[in-house]
N, C-alpha and C positions, 0 to 999 in steps of 0.2 A: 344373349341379353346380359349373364350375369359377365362376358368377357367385353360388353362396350361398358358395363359398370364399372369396373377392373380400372379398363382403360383413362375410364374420366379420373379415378381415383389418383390412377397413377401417372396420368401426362398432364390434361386438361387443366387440374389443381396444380401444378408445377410450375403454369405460366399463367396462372389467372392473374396474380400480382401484375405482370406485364402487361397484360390486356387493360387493366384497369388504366395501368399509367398512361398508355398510348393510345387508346383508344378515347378514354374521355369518359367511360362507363360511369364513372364514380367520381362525379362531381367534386365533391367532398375532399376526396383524395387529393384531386387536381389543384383545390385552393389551397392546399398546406402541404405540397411539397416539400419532401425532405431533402437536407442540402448535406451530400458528401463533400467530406475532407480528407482524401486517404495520404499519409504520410509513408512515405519512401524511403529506405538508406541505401548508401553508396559506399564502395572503398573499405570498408573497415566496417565489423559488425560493434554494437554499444557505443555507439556514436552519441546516443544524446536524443535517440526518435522518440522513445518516450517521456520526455522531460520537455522535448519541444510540441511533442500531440496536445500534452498538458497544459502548455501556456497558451497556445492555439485556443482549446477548447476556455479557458479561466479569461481570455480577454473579449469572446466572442461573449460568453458570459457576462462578463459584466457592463453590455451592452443591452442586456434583458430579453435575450436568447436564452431558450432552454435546448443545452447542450446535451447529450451523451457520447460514450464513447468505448469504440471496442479495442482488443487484443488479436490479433493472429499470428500464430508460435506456427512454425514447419513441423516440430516435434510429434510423433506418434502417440504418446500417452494421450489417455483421453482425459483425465485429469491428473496435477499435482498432488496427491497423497502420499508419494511414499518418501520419509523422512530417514532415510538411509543414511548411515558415516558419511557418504560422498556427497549426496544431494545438495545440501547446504554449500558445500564450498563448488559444487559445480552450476546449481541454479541463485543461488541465494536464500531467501526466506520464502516461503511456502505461506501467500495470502489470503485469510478468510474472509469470503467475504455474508454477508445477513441471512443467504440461504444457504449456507454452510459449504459454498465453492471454495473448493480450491483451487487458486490459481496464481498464475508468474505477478511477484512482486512491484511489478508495472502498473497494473493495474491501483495498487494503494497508493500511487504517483496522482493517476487520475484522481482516485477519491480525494484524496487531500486538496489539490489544488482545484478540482471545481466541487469541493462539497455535495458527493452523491452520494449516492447506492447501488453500486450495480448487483447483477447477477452473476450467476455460473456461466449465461449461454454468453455475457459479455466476454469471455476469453473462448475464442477457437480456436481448436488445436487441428493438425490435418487429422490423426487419429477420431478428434470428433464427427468431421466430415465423412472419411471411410466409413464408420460406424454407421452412421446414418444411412449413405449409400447402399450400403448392405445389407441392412436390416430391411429395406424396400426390394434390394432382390428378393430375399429372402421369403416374403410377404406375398411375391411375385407381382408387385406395382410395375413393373417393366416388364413383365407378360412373358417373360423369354428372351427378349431381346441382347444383346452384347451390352453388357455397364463397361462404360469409358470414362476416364478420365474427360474429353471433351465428348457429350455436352453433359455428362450426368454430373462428375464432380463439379464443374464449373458452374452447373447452376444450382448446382447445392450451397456452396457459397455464399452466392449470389441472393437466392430465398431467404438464407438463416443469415445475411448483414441485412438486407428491409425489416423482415420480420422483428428481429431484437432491437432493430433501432429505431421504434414504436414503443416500446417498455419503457412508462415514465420511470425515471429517476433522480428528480426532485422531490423534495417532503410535499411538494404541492400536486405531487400527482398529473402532473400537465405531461401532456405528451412531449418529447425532443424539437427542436426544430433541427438542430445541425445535429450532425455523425459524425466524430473525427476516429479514425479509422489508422492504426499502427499497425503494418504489417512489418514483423520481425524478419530478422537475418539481413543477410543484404543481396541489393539488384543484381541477379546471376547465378545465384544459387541454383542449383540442381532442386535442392526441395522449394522454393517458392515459385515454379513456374504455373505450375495449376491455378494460384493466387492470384500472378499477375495477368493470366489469360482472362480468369472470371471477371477481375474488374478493367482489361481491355475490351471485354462486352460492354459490362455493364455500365460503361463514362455513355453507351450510345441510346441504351436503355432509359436514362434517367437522363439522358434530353444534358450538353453541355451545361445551359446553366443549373444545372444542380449537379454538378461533380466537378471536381479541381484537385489536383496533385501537387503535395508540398515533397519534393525531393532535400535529402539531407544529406549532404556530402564532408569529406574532409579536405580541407587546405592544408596540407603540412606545410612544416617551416622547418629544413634545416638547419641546424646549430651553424653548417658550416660556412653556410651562405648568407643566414638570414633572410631567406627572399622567401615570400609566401609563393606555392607550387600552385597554378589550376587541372593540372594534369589531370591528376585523377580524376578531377570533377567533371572534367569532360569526358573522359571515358564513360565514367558512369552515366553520362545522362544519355552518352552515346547509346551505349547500349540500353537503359529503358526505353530508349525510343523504337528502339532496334524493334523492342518489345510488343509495343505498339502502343504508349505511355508517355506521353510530353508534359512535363513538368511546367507547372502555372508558375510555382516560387520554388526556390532553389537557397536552399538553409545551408551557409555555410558555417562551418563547426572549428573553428581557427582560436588559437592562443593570444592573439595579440588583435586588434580590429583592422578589419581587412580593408587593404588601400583601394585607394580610387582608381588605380590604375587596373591593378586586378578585376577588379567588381567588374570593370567596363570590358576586360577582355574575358571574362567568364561570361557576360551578356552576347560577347558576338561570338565565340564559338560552340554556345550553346543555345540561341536561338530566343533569347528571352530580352525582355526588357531591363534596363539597369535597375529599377525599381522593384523589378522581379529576383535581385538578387540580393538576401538576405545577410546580413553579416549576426553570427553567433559566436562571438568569441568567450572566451574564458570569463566571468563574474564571480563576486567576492559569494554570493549566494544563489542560488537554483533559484530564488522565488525575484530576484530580479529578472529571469527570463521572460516572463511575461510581458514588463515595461521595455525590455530591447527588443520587441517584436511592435510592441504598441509606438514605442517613439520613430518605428521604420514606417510606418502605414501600412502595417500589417491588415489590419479593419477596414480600412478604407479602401484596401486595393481587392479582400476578400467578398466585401459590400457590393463592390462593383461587377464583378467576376461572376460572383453566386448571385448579382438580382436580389439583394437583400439589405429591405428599408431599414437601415441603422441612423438614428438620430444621434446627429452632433453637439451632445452635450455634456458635460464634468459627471464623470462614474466614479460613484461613492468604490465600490469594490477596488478598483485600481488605486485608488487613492489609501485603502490603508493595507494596497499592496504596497507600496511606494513607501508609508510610514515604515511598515514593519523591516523590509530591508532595508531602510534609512538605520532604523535605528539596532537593527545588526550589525551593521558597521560602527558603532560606536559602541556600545559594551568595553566594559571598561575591568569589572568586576567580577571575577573567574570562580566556577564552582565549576568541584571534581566530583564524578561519578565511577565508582570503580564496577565494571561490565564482567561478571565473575561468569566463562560461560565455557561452551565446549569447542566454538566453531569461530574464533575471535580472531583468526589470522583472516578470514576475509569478511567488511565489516555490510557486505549485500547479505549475511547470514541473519542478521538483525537489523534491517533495513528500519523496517517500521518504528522497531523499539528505541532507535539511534535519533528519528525521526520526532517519537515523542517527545524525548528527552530535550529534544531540540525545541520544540513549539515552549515546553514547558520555562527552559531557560529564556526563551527569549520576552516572553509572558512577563519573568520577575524581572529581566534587566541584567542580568547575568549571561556571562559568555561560559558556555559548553566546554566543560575537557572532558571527555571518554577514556577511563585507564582499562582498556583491554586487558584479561588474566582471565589464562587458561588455566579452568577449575583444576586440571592435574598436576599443576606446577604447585598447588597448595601443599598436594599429599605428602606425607611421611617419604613415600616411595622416593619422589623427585630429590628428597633433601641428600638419601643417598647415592642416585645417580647422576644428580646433576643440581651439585648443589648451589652454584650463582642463578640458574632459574628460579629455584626455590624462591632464594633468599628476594631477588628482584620483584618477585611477585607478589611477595609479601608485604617490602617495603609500597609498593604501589597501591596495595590493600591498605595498607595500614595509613597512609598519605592522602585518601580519598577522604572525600567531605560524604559521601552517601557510599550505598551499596545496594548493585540491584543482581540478581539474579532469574535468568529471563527463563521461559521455554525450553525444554529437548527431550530428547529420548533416549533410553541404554544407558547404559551401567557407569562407563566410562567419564573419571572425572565427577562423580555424584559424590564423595566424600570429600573431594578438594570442596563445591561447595557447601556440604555441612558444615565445614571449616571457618568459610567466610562466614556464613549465620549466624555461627557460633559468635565470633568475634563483632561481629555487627549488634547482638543482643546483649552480650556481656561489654561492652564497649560502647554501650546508649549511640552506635551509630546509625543514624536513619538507613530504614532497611526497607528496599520490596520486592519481594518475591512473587515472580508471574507464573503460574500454571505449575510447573514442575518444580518453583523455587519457589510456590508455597507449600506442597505438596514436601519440598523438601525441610524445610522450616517446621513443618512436624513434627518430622523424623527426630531433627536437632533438638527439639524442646523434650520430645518424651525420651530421649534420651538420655539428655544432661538435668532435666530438672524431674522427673515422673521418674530418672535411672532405670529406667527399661532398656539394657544397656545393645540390644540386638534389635532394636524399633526399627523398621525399614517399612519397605513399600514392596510389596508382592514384584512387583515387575523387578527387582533386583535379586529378593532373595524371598521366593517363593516357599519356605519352609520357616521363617521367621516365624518365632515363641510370639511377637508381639508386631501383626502386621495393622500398622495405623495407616495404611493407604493401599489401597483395593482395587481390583480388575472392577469395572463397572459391569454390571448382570447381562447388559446387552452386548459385552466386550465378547466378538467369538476370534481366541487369542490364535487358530490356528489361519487366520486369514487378515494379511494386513492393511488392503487399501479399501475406504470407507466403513471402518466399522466405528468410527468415534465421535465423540458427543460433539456437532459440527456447529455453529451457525451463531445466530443470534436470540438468547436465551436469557428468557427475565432473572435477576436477583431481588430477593426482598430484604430489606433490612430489619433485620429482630433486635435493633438496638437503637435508639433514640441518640445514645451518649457517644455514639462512634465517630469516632474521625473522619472517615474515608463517607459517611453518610453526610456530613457534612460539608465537606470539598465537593458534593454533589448536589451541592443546592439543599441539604437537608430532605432530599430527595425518598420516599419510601421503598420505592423501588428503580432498576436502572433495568437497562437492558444492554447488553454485551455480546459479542462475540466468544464462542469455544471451540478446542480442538483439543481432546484430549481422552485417552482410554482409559486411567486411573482415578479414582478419585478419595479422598480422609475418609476412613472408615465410622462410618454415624455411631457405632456401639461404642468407640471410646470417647466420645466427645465429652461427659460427663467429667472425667480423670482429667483434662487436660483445664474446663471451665472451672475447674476447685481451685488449681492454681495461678487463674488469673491470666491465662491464654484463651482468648474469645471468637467465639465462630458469628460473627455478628449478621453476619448476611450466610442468605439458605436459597435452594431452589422454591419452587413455588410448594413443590409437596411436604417442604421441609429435612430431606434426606439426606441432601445432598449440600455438601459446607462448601460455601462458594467464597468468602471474608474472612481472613481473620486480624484479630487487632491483639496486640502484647501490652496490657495496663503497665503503667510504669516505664513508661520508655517514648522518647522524644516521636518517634513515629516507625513501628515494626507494622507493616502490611503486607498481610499475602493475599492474592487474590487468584480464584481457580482459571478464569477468563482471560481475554487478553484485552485490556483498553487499550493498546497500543492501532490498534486496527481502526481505530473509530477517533483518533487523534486528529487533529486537524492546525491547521498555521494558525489562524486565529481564535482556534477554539481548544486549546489544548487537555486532556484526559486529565480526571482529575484525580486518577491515582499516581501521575508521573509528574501531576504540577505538586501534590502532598511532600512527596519524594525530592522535591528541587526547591521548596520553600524549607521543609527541615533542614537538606545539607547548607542551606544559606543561614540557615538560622532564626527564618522569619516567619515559621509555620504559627507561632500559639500567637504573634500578634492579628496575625491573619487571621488565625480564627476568630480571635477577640473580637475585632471588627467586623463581623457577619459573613465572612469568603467572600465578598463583595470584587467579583471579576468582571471585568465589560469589554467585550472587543472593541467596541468603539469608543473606549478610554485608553485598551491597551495600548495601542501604538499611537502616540501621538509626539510631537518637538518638543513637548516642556522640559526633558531630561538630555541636557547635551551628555551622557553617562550613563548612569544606572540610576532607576529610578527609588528614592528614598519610599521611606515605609509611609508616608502621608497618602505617594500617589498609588502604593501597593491595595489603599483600604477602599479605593472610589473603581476596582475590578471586581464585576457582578458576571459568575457564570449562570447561563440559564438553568430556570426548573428542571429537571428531566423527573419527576415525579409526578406526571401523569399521562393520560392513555395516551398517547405521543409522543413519549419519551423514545 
């Protein structure tokens, strides 16, 4: 008895889902049908699959669908946490997302462009999968039997993409209707076959019309020839097919827009209709991709395909899609931001943060320059070993209209930026420091103005006479992946008069995103507020210094969090919009006139240019100061 319990536990529950869908058991089920969109690359890995899942999901979207949307990595880790010298320049940045997942920076592609929230279980990893797998041998849910790749991995998959793709994530709590579904690396991999097997099941499972395959290829263009190639594209689809995987649309990823001639010989040797084949070429900005999928009949041809009533009518959403990259392209008036960091030779290290800075400039009407400098080029050291870096890095410091110092970890390069701080605080230049470069902006004050001349942070120099930044008490330092303060965590504002409370709506409290093991030591906070350095915003229990603000100075802010994560195109962070109206020069009229931010003012045709300070004062960002913030 208790081994046919066992059994239900561990088969029967495994395909109840399927039973439901095929049988008809659940009604309910049957009338809201989930519609997959799984996205394919060919040829060449970082082709552009997640920037095109994204516009996919933002146009279905603004058809008044509730989209979501997953990640699947080949990769063994079961999560991104570990922030290693290499990791950065080998994955990129490392994304948080609200229940403090870490996960590949693709995923803040998704949030961005369709305004969500996902989870941790929204990125799978194959290591997630094994994990899982295993722990059910383990349990003995398969009673003994041989665990295989086909059918246990494959329908593990297969359970954990329905499952997750039922998790509203919308503010409105509605369940998903569509799943667009990126599955990394590319068609042939040795590590994606497990992938491509489960959803060669599962297009049969969930019934044609609710599954379709957007494959994304490369068109090269020879310098020497000029002539767009289909070659590979037909290989590739050759082989998904091979797979057992016929691609509905076929995204071609080309430099220049793809000729008619092509398109029609990419239709007949690969089995598709000419309408089915997408042209993606090169755009002056990512968030026109959405409108070259919408002016192809992207919608219309996905409408049809998936059985899904899309009303033909003018969407607000696309429409100040359209303004915004409109009026990207005309910026006129340039502001510099000097990016003072550790990982600044590859700019996926700081995806997000490059990202806000972006929304933010684009907000005032100003066009974005990023002056990359590596904190170690600052130091003494370099001047002796290499002294045209030095000096270069300086001049590009000293040439910038702001200064931000983002995130990192280890030692390396932490005095280059005290250096910048320095110079930022003594030189009224707008300043923000995120997580570690506010953390470091402590250091710099109790050192140059408190003269606590060995002020540091424990994690550098653990014997320090005066450590003003501290291991957190849950920090267990002899184990590094998941011990740190993760996710999405209230601040309160203990100051009325603050800036940074301000640019938020005058907000009392906000809620953020964190990722970090150190944090200002609360026992000196007294020494540092005598001289007019202020910790204005605290955790809920008050312990824990989450703001600070420097009285006297055009705009000095550190912040322990990351607003970078929660940025958005038309909703820009309002510690990186604070940051881009000081280095413009327009921060106190701003505040003067109320922060008064409006997405549906920002982008609009009145400013063939940069928009004067008239139309800067009729932008209202929303409240975030209350329970829904």
């Amino acid at each position: 008895m208790r081994d046919a319990k066992r059994l239900n536990r561990g088969t029967v529950n495994n395909f109840s889902v399927w039973a439901k869908l095929l049988t008809g058991e659940d009604s309910r089920l049957m009338s809201k049908m989930m519609k997959y969109i799984l996205v394919t690359g060919g040829v060449i890995s970082g082709i552009g699959k997640g920037i095109i899942a994204s516009s996919v999901g933002t146009i279905l979207k603004s058809c008044g669908l509730h989209v979501t949307a997953h990640q699947i990595k080949h990769n063994i880790d079961v999560q991104t946490d570990f922030f290693t010298p290499r990791a950065p320049y080998e994955h990129g940045e490392v994304f948080v997302l609200d229940d403090g997942g870490e996960v590949d920076l693709d995923l803040g592609n998704y949030e961005r462009f369709l305004d969500i929230r996902l989870t941790r279980d929204n990125n799978l990893t194959t290591g997630k999968i094994y994990q899982s797998v295993i722990n059910k041998e383990r349990r003995g849910d398969y009673l003994g039997k041989t665990v295989q790749v086909v059918p246990h991995i494959t329908d593990a998959i297969q359970e954990w993409v329905v499952k997750q793709a039922r998790v509203p994530v919308d503010d409105d709590q509605v369940e998903p209707q569509v799943c667009v579904i990126e599955l990394g690396g590319t068609v042939g991999d040795i590590e994606s076959m497990p992938f491509i097997e489960a959803f060669r099941q599962f297009q049969f499972k969930v019934k044609r019309e609710n599954f379709c395959n957007i494959h994304v290829s490369l068109i090269p263009q020879p310098s020497a020839t000029g002539e767009q190639k289909t070659k590979p594209t037909q290989n590739s689809v050759r082989e998904l097919r091979g797979l057992g995987l016929s691609p509905d649309l076929i995204m071609c990823r080309c430099s220049t827009v793809l000729e008619t001639s092509v398109k029609e010989k990419i239709s007949m040797f690969c089995h598709v209709e000419p309408e089915q084949v997408i042209c993606v070429h090169d755009v002056s900005s990512i968030y026109r991709v959405p409108l070259l999928l919408e002016d192809q009949g992207v919608v219309s041809f996905l409408s049809r395909r998936l059985n899904m009533p899309i009303e033909a009518k003018p969407r607000k959403m696309l429409t100040k899609w359209k303004e915004m990259s409109d009026r990207s392209d005309r910026l006129l008036e340039q502001c510099s931001i000097a990016l003072v960091g550790k990982y600044t030779k590859f700019s996926d290290s700081y995806a997000s943060v490059i990202k806000a800075l972006e929304h933010s400039a684009l907000a005032i009407s100003h066009k974005l320059e990023v002056k990359y400098i590596d904190s170690a080029c600052l130091e003494p050291a370099t001047l002796q070993e290499e002294p045209v870096k030095y000096h270069e890095a300086w001049q590009k410091l000293c040439s910038a209209d702001g200064i931000l110092v983002p995130g990192g970890f280890g030692v390396r390069g932490t005095e280059g930026k005290i250096h910048a701080i320095t110079w930022a605080r003594k030189q009224k230049k707008p300043f923000l420091g995120v997580c570690l470069g506010m953390q470091l902006a402590v250091c710099e004050y109790a050192r140059s103005v408190l003269e606590w001349t060995d002020a540091n942070s424990t994690e550098f120099d653990p014997d320090t006479r005066h450590p003003v930044v501290i291991d957190m008490p849950e920090h267990n330092p002899g184990q590094m992946g998941g011990t740190m303060r993760l996710g999405k965590r209230r601040t309160i504002f203990k100051s009325g008069s603050s800036v940074l409370r301000k640019l938020y709506g005058d907000a009392e409290y906000v809620e953020e995103r964190h990722r970090h093991r150190f944090e200002v030591n609360p026992e000196l906070k007294s020494h540092f507020e005598e001289k007019g350095f202020r910790f204005v915003g605290q955790d809920i229990e008050g312990e824990r210094m989450e703001v600070i603000e420097l009285d006297d100075h055009p705009y000095f802010v550190g912040v322990q969090y990351h607003p970078e994560f929660t940025s958005r195109p038309i909703k820009p962070s309002p510690p990186y919009l604070g940051l881009l109206l000081a280095a413009a020069g327009k921060l106190q009229s701003y505040l003067l006139k109320g922060c008064r931010l409006s997405p549906r003012d920002t982008y609009s045709d009145r400013s063939g240019s940069s928009t004067p300070d008239s139309e800067i004062s009729e932008l209202k960002l929303p409240s975030l100061g209350t329970d829904s913030a």
